[in-house]
C-alpha positions in Angstrom: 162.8 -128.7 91.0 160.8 -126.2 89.4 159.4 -123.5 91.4 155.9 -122.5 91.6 154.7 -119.3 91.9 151.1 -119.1 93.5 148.4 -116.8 91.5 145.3 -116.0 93.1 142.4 -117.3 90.9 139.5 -114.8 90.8 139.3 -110.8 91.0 141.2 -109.5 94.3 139.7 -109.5 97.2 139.3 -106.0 99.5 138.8 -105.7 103.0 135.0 -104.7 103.8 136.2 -101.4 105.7 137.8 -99.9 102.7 134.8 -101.5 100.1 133.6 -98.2 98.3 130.2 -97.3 98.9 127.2 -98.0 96.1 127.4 -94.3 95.2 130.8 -94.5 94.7 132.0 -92.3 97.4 134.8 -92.7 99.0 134.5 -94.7 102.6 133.5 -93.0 105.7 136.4 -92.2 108.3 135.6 -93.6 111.7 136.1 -90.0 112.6 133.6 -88.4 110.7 129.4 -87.7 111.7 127.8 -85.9 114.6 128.6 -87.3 118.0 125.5 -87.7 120.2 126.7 -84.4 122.5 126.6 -82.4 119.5 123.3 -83.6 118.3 121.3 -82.5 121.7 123.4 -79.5 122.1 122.0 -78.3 118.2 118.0 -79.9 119.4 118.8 -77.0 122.9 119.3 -74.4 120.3 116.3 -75.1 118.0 114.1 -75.5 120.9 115.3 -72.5 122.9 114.8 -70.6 119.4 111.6 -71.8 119.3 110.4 -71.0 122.1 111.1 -67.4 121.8 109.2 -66.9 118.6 106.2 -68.5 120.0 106.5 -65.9 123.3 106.6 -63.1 120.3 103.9 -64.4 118.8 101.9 -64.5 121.8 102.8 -61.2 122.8 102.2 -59.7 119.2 98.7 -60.9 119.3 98.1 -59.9 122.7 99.0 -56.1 122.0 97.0 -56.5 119.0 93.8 -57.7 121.1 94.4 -54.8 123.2 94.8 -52.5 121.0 91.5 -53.8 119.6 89.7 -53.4 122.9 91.3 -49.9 123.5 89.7 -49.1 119.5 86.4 -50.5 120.0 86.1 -48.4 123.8 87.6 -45.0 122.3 84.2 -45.4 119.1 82.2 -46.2 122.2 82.9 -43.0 123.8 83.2 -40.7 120.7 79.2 -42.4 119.3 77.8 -41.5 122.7 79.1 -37.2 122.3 77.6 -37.9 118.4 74.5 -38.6 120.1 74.5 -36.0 122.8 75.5 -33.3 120.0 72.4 -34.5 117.9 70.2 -34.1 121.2 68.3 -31.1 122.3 70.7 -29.5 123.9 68.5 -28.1 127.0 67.9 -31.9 128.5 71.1 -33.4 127.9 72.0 -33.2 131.8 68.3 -34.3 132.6 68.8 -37.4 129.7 72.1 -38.4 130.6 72.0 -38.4 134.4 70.8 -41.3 136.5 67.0 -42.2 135.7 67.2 -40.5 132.6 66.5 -41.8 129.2 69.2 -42.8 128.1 70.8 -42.8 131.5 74.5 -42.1 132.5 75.9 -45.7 131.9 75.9 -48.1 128.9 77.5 -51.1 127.5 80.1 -51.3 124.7 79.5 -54.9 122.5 82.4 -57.0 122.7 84.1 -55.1 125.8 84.2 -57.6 128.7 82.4 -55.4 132.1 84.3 -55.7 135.3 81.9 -57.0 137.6 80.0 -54.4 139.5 81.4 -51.4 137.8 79.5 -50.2 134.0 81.4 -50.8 131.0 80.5 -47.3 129.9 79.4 -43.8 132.2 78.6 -40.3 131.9 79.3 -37.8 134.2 78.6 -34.0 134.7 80.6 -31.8 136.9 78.0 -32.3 139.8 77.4 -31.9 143.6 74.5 -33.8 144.8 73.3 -34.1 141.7 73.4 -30.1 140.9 75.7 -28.7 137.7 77.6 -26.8 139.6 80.4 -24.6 138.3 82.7 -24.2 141.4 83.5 -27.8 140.5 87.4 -28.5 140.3 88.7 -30.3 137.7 91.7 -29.6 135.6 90.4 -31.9 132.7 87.1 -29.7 132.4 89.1 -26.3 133.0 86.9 -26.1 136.0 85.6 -24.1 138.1 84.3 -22.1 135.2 81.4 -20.4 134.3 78.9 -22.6 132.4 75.7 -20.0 132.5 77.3 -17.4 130.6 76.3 -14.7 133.0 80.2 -14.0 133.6 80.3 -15.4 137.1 81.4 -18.6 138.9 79.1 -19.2 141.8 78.3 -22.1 144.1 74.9 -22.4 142.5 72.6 -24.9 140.9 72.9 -24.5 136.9 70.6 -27.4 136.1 68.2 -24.9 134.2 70.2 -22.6 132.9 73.7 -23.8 131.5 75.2 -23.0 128.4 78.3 -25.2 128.4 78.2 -28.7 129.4 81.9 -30.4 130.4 80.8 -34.2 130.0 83.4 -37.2 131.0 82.8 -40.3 129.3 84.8 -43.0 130.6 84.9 -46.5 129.2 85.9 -49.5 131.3 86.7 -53.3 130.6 88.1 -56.3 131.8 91.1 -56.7 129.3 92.9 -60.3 127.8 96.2 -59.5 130.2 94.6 -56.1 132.4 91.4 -54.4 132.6 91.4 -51.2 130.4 89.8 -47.5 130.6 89.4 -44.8 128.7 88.4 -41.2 129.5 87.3 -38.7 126.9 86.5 -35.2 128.0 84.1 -32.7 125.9 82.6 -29.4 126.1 79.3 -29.5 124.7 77.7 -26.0 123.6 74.2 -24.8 122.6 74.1 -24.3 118.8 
């Protein structure tokens, strides 16, 4: 009897887990890949990330609209000395006092008011509507003598001063909290 040895007819056939890939790389291990754990713990950290540079950016521009506000209320303040300096000095407290022309308050373009209260106002060291130098205030250096005649008295200087302390104070209803700004001058006769 002769023996006969079986030969497969065809190329050899693999198993489908161990088939190479079309790009030639070697199979995947059932071990390898993300599990789905890993996969939200990674989506926690990019949203967590994200969330804290949009809370900088809204922050960022925040201070920067304040700081805007704070700008545009400090020129406010500074225009309205320019335009006392450039006024005869003798009726600045008559001008700038209530029902004068200009009048001791004003508005400031693109400051929001707080209701009921002026976005901008001047004030005089004053009692009862008198410029009175026994006034005391440490932002004016007062009480001081604003008549020059040497003396600080209890009197009405309305007619003859010759140093005016003037307060201009700026107020506004912020983006976050309202804002203010005082600015103190000493205005003299030139």
């Amino acid at each position: 009897m002769i023996a006969m040895r079986l030969i497969p007819r065809g190329p050899l056939r693999r198993l489908p887990a161990l088939r190479e890939n079309r790009s030639g790389a070697p199979p995947l291990k059932p071990e390898s890949g993300a599990s789905l754990i890993e996969i939200l713990i990674a989506m926690v950290v990019v949203v967590i990330a994200l969330l804290g540079a949009t809370s900088a950016l809204y922050y960022s521009d925040a201070a920067r609209e304040a700081t805007r506000e704070k700008v545009l209320a400090q020129n406010a303040a500074r225009r309205v000395i320019e335009q006392m300096r450039d006024a005869p000095f003798s009726t600045l407290l008559a001008n700038y006092s209530p029902g004068g022309a200009p009048g001791d308050t004003f508005t400031v373009e693109k400051l929001n008011a707080i209701p009921g209260v002026p976005v901008g106002q001047v004030t005089f060291p004053t009692i009862g509507g008198n410029l009175r130098e026994d006034v005391v205030d440490a932002d004016w250096a007062m009480p001081r003598d604003l008549s020059g005649e040497g003396v600080v008295d209890a009197a009405s200087h309305n007619a003859n001063y010759r140093l005016l302390p003037v307060r201009i104070t700026v107020r506004w209803r912020g983006l976050r909290d309202p804002g203010q700004v005082v600015v103190n001058a000493l205005i003299t006769d030139r």
